[in-house]
C-alpha positions as CSV (number, residue, x, y, z in Angstrom):
1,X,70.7,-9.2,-42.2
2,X,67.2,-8.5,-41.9
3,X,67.6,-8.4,-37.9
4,X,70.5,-6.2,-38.4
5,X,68.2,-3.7,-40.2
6,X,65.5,-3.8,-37.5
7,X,68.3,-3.1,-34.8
8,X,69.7,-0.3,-36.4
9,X,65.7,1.2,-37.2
10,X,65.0,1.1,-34.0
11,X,68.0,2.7,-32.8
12,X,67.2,5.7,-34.5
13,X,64.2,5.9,-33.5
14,X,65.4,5.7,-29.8
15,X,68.1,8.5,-30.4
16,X,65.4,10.7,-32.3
17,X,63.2,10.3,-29.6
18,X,65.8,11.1,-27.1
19,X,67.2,13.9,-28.9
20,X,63.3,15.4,-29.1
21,X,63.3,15.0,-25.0
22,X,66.8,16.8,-24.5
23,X,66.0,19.6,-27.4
24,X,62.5,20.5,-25.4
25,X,63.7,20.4,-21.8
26,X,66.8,22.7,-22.8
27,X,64.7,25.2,-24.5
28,X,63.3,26.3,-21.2
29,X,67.1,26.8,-19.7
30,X,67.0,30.0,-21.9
31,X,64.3,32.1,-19.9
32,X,60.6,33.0,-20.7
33,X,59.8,33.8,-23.8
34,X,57.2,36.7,-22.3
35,X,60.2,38.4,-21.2
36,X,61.0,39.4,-25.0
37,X,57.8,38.7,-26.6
38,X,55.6,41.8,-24.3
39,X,56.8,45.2,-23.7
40,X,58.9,46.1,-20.9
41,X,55.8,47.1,-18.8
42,X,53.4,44.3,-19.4
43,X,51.3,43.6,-16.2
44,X,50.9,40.4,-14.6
45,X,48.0,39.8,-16.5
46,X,49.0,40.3,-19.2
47,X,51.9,38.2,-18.8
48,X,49.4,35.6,-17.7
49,X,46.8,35.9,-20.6
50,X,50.7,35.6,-23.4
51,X,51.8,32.0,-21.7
52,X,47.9,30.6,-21.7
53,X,47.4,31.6,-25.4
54,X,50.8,29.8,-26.3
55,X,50.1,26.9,-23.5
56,X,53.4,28.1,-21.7
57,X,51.6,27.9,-18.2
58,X,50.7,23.8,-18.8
59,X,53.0,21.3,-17.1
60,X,56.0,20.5,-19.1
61,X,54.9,16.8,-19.5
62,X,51.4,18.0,-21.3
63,X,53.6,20.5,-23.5
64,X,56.1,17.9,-24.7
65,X,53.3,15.3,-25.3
66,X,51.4,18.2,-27.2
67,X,54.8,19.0,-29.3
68,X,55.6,15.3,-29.8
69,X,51.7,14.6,-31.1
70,X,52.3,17.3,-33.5
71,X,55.5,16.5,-34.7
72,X,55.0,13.2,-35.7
73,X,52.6,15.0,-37.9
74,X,54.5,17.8,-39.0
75,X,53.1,20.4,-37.5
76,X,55.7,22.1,-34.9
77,X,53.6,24.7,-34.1
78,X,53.1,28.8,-34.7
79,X,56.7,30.9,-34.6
80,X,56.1,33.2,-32.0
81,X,58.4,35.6,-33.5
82,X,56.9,35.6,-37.0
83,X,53.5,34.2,-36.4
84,X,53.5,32.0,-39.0
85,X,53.6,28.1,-39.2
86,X,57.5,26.8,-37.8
87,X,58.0,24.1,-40.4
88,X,57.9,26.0,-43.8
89,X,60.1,28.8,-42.3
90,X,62.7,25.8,-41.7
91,X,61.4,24.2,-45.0
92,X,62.6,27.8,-46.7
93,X,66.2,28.2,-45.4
94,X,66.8,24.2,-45.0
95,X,68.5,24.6,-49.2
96,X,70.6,27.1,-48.1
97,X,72.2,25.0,-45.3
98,X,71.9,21.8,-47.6
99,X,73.9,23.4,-49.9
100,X,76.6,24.8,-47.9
101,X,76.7,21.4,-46.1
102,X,77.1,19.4,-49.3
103,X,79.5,21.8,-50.9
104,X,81.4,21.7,-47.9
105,X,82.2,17.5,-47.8
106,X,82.5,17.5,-51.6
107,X,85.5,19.8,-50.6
108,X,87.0,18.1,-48.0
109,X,86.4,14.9,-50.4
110,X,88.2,15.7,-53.4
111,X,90.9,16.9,-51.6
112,X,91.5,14.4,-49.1
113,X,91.8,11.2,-51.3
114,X,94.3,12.4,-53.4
115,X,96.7,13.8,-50.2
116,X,95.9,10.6,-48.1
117,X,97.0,8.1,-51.2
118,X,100.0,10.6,-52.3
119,X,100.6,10.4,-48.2
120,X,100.9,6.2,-48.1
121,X,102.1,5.6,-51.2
122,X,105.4,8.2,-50.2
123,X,105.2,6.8,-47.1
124,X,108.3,8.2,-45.0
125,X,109.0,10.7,-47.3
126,X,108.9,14.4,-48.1
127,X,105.2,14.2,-49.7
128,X,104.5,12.0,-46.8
129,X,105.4,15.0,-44.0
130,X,103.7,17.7,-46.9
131,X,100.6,16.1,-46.4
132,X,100.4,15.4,-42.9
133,X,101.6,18.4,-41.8
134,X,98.6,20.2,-44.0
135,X,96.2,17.2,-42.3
136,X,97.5,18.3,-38.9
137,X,97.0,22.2,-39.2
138,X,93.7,21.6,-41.0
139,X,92.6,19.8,-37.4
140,X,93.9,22.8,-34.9
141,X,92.6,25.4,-36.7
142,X,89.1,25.9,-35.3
143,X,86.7,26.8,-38.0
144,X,85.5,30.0,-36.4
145,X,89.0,31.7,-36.6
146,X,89.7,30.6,-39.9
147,X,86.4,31.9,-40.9
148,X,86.9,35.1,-39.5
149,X,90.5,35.4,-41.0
150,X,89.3,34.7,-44.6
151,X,87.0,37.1,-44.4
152,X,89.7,39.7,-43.3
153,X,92.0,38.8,-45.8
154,X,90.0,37.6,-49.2
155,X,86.8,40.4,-48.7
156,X,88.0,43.0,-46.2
157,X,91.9,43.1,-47.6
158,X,91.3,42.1,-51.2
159,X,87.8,42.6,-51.7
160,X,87.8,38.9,-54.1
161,X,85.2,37.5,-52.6
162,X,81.9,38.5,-50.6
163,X,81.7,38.9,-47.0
164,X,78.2,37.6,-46.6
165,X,75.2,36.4,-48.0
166,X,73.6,34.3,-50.7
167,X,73.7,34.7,-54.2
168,X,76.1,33.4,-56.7
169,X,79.4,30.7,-56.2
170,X,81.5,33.2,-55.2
171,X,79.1,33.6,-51.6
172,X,79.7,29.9,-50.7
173,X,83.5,29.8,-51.4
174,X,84.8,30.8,-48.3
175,X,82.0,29.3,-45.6
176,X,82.0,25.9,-47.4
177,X,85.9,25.6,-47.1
178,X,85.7,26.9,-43.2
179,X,83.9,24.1,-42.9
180,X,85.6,21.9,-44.9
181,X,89.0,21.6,-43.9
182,X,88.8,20.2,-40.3
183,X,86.7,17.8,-42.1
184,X,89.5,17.3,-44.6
185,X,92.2,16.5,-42.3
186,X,90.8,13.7,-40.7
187,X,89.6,12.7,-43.7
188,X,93.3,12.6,-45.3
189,X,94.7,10.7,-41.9
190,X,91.8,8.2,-42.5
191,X,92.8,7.7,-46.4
192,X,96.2,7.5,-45.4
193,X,96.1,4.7,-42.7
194,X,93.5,2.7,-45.0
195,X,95.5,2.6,-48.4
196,X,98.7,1.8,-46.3
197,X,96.8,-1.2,-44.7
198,X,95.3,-2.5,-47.7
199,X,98.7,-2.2,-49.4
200,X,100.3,-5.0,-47.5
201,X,97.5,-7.3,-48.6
202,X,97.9,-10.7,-50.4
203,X,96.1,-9.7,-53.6
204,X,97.9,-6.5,-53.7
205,X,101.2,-8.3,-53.6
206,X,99.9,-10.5,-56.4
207,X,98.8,-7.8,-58.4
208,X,102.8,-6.4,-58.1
209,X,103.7,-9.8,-59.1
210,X,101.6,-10.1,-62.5
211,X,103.7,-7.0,-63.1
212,X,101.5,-4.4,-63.0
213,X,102.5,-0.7,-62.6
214,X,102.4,0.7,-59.5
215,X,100.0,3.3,-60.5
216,X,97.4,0.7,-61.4
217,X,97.9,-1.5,-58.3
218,X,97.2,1.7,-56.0
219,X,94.8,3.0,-58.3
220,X,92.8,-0.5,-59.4
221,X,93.1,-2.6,-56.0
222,X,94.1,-0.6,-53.0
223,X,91.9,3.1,-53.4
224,X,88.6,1.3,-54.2
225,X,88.6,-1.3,-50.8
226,X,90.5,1.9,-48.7
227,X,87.4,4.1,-49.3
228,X,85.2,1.6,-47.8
229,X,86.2,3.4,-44.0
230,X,85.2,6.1,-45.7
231,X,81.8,6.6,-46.4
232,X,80.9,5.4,-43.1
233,X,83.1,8.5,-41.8
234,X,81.8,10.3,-44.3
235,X,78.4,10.1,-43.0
236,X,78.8,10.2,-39.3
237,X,80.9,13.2,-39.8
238,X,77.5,15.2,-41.4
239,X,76.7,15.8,-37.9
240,X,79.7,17.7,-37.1
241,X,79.4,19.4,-40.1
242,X,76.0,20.5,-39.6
243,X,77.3,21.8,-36.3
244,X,79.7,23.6,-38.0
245,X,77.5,25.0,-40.5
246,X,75.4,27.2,-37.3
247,X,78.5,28.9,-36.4
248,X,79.5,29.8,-39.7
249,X,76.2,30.6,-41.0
250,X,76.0,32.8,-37.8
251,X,80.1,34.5,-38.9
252,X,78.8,34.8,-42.9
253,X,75.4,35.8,-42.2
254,X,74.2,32.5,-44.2
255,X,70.2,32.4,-44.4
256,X,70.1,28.5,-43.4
257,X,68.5,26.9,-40.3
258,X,71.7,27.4,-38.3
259,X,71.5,30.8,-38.5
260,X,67.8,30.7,-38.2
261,X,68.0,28.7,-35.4
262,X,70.6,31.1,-33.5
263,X,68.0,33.6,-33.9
264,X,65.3,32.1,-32.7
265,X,67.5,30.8,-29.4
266,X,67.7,34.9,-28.6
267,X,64.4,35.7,-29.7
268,X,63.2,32.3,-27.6
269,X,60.9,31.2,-30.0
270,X,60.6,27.9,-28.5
271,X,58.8,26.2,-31.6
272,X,61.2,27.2,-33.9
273,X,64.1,26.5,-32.0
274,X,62.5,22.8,-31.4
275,X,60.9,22.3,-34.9
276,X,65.1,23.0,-36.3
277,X,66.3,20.3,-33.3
278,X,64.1,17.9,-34.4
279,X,64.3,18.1,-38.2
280,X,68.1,18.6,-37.8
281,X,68.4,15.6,-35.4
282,X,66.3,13.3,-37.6
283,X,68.4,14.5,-40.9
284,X,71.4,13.5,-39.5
285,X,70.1,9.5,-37.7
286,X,68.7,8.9,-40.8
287,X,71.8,9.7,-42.6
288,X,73.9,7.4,-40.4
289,X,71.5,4.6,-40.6
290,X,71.6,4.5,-44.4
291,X,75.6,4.9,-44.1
292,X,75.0,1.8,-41.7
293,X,72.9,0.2,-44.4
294,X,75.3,1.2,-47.6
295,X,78.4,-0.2,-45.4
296,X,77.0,-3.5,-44.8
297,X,76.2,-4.0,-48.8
298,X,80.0,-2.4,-49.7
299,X,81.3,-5.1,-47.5
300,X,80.5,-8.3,-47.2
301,X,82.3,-9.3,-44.2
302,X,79.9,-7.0,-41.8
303,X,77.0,-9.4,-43.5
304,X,78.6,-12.7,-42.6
305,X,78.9,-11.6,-39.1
């Protein structure tokens, strides 16, 4: 067990480390940020003077060992754009994307379990093809498109909901479920196939034999081991949904670190766009490894092995 836990840590520290490496080399792909920082007719010197004050002209070695010195102690540097510290303007919009995210898998959570165990337990049947046929175009329907779509229809058409924004529930209705339901269809496949494995059991079998209702056999022995799968998906799917969540921050003018982020890509403000990498990469290792951690505990078998 306790070597199991070791492995895992340093695992994510590998991947965090690797992700910090990728994130900084990319950011340079995207031009120089004296280009948008100075006026159009800055002189060489000028131009010159920008990148030493920001340590731009230092070999890219010296500049990832300064950001990765710095990082490890939470400072990520000075926002070119806004001149201010990078990590409390992530700190400030990091709620708003928490609670997008989070609203989002609750979604795709409570309405996946019940069509994945209506799914097996009609297995073959009408409510069977119902529910996978909502699982299947819940999967092909990219998230951008049905984002755009709800906006036409529930803001632009029926004016029910706002098109943008923060503010009250009513803001968070329509990104939350773009994000949610690609998430919920595999979500509902996974419940499906789980609950029909654990229903051919032994115990469950036994449990039909004592007499039990069918309801209580499904609900008591076979949902309970079935959502073990789960929360390891669960938690290896916050990646993609934190993915997700720049795109449709971007399409709902959201004020999280996805949209932050997109902004700063344009406005190549290298420390912000690596400070959000970083803290967004490390978010979501962490996350795994305790979903690592949690699934070992829920069952057993991993711990015996």
């Amino acid at each position: 067990m306790r070597r199991y836990i070791a492995t895992r840590i340093v695992t994510a520290v590998l991947v965090v480390f690797a992700v910090s490496v990728v994130s900084f080399l990319l950011t340079f792909l995207t031009g120089d940020p004296a280009e948008i920082m100075l006026p159009p007719g800055a002189t060489a010197v000028q131009i010159a003077q920008f990148r030493a004050e920001w340590g731009f002209d230092d070999p890219l070695t010296v500049q990832y060992w300064r950001f990765l010195r710095r990082a490890v102690q939470g400072d990520f540097g000075v926002s070119l754009r806004h001149g201010q510290s990078s990590l409390p303007l992530i700190a400030a919009r990091l709620p708003a994307t928490l609670q997008l995210t989070v609203t989002a898998m609750l979604l795709a959570i409570v309405l996946a379990v019940p069509l994945g165990v209506v799914a097996a337990t009609h297995r073959g049947r009408a409510m069977d093809l119902v529910a996978m046929g909502v699982a299947l175009l819940g999967q092909s329907v990219p998230n951008f498109w049905l984002a755009i779509m709800m906006i036409l229809l529930f803001a632009v058409s029926w004016g029910v909901l706002p098109t943008s924004g923060r503010g009250e529930w009513t803001h968070v209705v329509m990104p939350a479920t773009a994000i949610a339901i690609n998430l919920m269809a595999l979500l509902t496949r996974l419940v499906r196939t789980a609950v029909i494995e654990v229903l051919s059991e032994d115990y469950v079998r036994t449990a039909r034999g004592k007499g039990l209702r069918e309801l209580l056999v499904v609900m008591r022995h076979a949902v309970p081991n079935a959502l073990i799968p789960l929360v390891t998906v669960v938690g290896l799917q916050f990646g993609y949904i934190l993915g997700g969540a720049v795109v449709i921050e971007t399409i709902f003018t959201w004020p999280g670190v996805g949209l932050f982020t997109i902004q700063a890509i344009l406005n190549r403000d290298y420390p912000v766009v690596q400070a959000s990498v970083f803290i967004l990469a490390t978010a979501v290792v962490l996350i795994n490894l305790v979903v690592d951690l949690l699934y070992v505990w829920l069952d057993p078998r991993i711990r015996l092995a």
